[in-house]
Every structure is written in C-alpha cells, then in structure tokens.
C-alpha positions as CSV (number, residue, x, y, z in Angstrom):
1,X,0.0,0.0,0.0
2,X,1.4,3.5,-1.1
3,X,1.2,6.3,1.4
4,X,0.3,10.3,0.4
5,X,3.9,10.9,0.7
6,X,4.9,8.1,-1.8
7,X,2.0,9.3,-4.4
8,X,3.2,13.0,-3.9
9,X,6.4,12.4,-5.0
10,X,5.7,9.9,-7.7
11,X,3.0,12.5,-9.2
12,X,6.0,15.6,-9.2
13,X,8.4,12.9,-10.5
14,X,6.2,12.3,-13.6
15,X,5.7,16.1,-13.9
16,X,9.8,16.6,-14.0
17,X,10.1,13.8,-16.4
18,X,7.7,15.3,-18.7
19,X,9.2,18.5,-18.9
20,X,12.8,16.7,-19.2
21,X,11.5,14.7,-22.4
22,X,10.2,18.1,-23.5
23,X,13.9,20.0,-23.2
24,X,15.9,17.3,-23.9
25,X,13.6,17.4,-27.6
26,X,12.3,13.6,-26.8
27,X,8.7,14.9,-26.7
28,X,7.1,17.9,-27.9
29,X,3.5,19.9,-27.0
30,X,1.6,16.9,-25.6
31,X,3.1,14.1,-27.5
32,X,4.3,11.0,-25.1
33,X,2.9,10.2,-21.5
34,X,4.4,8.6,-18.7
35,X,3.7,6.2,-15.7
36,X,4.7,5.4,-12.3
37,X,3.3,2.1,-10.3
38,X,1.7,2.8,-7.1
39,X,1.0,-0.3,-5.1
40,X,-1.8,-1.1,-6.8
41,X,-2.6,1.4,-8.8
42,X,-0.3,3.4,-11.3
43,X,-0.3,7.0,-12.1
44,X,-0.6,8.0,-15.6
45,X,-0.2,11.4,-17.3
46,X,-3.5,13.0,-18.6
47,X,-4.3,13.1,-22.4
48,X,-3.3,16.3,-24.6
49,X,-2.1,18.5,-21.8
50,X,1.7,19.8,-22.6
51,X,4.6,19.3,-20.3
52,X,4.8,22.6,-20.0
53,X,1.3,22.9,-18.4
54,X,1.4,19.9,-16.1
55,X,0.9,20.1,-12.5
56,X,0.9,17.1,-10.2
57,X,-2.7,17.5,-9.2
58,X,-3.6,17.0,-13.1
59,X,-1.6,13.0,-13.3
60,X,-4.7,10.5,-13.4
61,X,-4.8,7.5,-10.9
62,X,-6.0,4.5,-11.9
63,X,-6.6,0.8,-11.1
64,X,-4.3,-1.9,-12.3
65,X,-6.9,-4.7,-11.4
66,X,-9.3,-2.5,-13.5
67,X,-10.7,-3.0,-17.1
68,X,-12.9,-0.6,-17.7
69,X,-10.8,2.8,-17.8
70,X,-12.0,3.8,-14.8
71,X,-9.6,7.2,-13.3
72,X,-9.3,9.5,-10.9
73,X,-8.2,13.0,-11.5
74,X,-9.8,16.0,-13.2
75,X,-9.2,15.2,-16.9
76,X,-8.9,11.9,-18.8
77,X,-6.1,9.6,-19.1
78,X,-3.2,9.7,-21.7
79,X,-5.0,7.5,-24.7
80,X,-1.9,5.0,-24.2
81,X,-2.9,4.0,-20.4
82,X,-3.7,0.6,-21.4
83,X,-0.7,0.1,-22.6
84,X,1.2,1.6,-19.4
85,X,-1.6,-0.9,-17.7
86,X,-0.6,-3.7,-19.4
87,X,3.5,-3.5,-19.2
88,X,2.7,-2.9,-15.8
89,X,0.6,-6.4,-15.3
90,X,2.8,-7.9,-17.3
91,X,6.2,-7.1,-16.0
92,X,6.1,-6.6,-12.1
93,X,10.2,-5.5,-11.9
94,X,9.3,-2.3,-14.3
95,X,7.6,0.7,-12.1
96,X,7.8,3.1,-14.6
97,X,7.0,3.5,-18.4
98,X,7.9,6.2,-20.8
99,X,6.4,6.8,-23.9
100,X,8.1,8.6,-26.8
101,X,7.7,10.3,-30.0
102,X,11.8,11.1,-30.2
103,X,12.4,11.9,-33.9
104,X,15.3,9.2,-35.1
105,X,13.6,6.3,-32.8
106,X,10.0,7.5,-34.8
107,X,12.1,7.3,-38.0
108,X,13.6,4.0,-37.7
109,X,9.3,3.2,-36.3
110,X,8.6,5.1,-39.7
111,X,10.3,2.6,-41.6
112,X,9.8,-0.3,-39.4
113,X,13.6,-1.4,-39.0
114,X,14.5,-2.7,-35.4
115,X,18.4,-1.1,-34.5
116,X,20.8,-3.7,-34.6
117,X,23.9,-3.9,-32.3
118,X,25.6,-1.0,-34.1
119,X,27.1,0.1,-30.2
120,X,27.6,-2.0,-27.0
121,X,25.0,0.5,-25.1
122,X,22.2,-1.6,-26.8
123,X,23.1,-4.3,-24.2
124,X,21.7,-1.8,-21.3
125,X,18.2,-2.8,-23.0
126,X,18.6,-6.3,-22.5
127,X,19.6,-8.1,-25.8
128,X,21.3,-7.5,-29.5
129,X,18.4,-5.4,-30.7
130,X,15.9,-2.6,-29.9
131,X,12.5,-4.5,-31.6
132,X,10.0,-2.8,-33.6
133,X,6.2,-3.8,-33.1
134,X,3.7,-4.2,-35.4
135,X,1.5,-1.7,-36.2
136,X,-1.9,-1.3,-34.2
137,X,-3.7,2.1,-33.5
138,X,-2.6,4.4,-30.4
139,X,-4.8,3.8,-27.6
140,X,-6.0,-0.2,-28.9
141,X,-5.5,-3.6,-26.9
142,X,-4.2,-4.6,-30.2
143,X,-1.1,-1.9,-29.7
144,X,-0.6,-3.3,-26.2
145,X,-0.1,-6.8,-27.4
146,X,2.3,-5.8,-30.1
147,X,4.4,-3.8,-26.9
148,X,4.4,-6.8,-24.7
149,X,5.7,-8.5,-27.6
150,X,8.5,-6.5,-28.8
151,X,9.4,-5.5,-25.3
152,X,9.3,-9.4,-24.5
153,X,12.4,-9.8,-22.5
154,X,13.7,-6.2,-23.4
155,X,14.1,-2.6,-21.6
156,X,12.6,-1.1,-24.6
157,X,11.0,-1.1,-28.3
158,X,10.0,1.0,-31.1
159,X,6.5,1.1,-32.0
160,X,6.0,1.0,-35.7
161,X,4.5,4.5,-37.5
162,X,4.1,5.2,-33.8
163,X,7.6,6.0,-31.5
164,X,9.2,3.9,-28.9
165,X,8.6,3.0,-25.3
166,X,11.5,2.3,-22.0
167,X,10.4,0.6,-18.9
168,X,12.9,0.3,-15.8
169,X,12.6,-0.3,-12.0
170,X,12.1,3.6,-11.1
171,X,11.5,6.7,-13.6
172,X,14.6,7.5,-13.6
173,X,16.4,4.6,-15.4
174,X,13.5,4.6,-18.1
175,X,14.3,8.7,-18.4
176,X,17.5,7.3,-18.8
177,X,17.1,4.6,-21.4
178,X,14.4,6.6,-23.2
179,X,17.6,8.6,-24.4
180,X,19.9,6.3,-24.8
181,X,17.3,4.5,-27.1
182,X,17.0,7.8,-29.0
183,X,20.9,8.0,-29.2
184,X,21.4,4.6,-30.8
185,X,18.2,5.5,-32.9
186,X,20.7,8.5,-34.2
187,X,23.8,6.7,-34.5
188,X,22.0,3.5,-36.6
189,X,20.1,6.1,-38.9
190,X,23.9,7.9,-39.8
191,X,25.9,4.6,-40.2
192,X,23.2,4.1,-43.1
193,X,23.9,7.0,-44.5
194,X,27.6,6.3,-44.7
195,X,26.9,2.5,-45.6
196,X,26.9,-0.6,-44.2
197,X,27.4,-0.2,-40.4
198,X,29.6,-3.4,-38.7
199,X,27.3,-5.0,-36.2
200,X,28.4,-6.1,-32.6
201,X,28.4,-10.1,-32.4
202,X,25.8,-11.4,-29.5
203,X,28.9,-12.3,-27.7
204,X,29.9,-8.8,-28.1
205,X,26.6,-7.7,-26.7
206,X,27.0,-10.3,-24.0
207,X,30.2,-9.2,-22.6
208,X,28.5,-6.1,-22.4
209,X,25.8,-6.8,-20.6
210,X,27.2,-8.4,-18.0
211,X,29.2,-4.9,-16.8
212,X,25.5,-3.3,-17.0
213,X,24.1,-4.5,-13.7
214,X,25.8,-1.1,-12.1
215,X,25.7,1.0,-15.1
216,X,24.1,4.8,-15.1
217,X,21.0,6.1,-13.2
218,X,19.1,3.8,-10.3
C-alpha cells in the first residue's frame, strides 16, 4: 500500500520527467505520457495537456486490477494508459514506463527497421536489438499486445509508425534509457547513410551486458 507521501512524489516525478522529455527534444506539445506504479494502482499522465502545463494535481490514478478505464483525476487519461496498464501487469520488476515520439527512434518506427547492435549501449536494453512492433492504432488492446511483444524480454522497443517505449525499476532509469534508445536510434540512422554499419556479435553484446548491472541512473 502506497502512502500520500509516496504518491506525492511519484506525481511531481512524472511532472519533471515530462518536462525533461520536452527539453531534452524527446517529446514535444503533448506528445508521449508517462507512468509510475503505485501499489496497486499506477499513475498516468492526462491526455493532450503539454509538459509545460502539467501540474501534479492533473496525473490521473488508476486501477491496475481495472478493465474498464475507470480514473481518478480532473481530466482523462493519456489514450496509451492501457498500454502503461498492461506493461505494468505484465512485467512486475518495471515501475515506470515512458512513452516517446523522439524523432530518429520515430524514424527508424517510420520505416519499421528494429536497431541492430551498431554500439555495446544496446546491451543496457537487455539483448542485441531494440524490436520494432507491429503496427496497431494508439490507444488499442491490439497496440498493447504488439508492446508486450517486442518488449518481450527487453528494456525497450520501437512502435512501428508510432515511437518507442522504456520501462525500468524507477523513472529515472526509463528517463535514462528513453535517451539512450533515441541516441542509438541516431547513430543506426547515420551509419546508413555512410553504408553498411559493422554489427556487434551477440557475444559482443554479452560481454557487455554483463558490466550493466551497475551502469548509469538507479
């Protein structure tokens, strides 16, 4: 059971986070939402309301047990909560999920290509390659599905014609893998403009991974 204090913070930390995505060029107006488990219930940032106008009073609460979009708060969840529901359900290590619409991780979505192991910081998402999901309409079950899938066993994925999505322990690592995703989205997208980039072997990516368990924010 959460206390006030805990939900409090949690609601200012998703306020901050939104505005980071927002400077940091991750996000813009009122594209992206984010979420933050709370006991049994998550919080979830409100639909079409720009980082620059959120307050904490304004991030919806809702049910995880829930399937019926019930919230509370004064306006509406994001149209993605079922997704932030579902990764939630699903995956009971992640406590936070961000939502994207970064503009080289959206290209790569544009043109459905997953990124490869073009640098060892891919191994901080669990795996040789960043997944892209099938295509489903924002705010669908059928979207969630295609998530859970291409975040099967994975920190994050691209979301075809869409953008991409990090999950982490606390808000701060997804904040945190949201740009390195965005990053290696950047660095695939100019190796193919030079040519044919030289992928990391999953031995590569291995050795990597196993120098990760320390590696940047908690």
């Amino acid at each position: 059971m959460s206390t006030a204090t805990e939900e409090t913070a949690a609601r200012q930390a998703i306020v901050d986070a939104m505005r980071r995505l927002e400077e940091t060029g991750l996000n813009r107006g009122s594209s992206g939402n984010v979420s933050h488990r709370l006991g049994d219930a998550f919080l979830v940032t409100p639909s079409v309301v720009p980082a620059a106008e959120l307050t904490p009073d304004l991030v919806v609460r809702m049910d995880l047990g829930r399937d019926d979009g019930a919230f509370e708060g004064p306006r509406r969840p994001s149209t993605e909560w079922r997704f932030h529901r579902d990764i939630l359900r699903a995956r009971p290590e992640v406590n936070a999920v961000v939502h994207t619409h970064a503009p080289y991780a959206t290209v790569l979505a544009i043109a459905r290509r997953e990124i490869p192991a073009v640098h060892y910081m891919i191994a901080g998402f669990g795996g040789p390659t960043i997944r892209c999901s099938g295509y489903a309409t924002f705010g669908t079950e059928e979207l969630s599905r295609t998530a859970l899938a291409a975040l099967d066993g994975r920190n994050g994925c691209l979301l075809a014609n869409h953008g991409a999505i990090t999950i982490a322990p606390t808000l701060s690592r997804a904040l945190w893998l949201a740009v390195e995703l965005e990053t290696l989205a950047f660095q695939y997208h100019q190796s193919l403009l030079i040519g044919d980039p030289v992928i990391l072997s999953d031995a590569e990516i291995a050795a990597a991974a196993a120098k990760f368990a320390d590696y940047g924010s908690k």
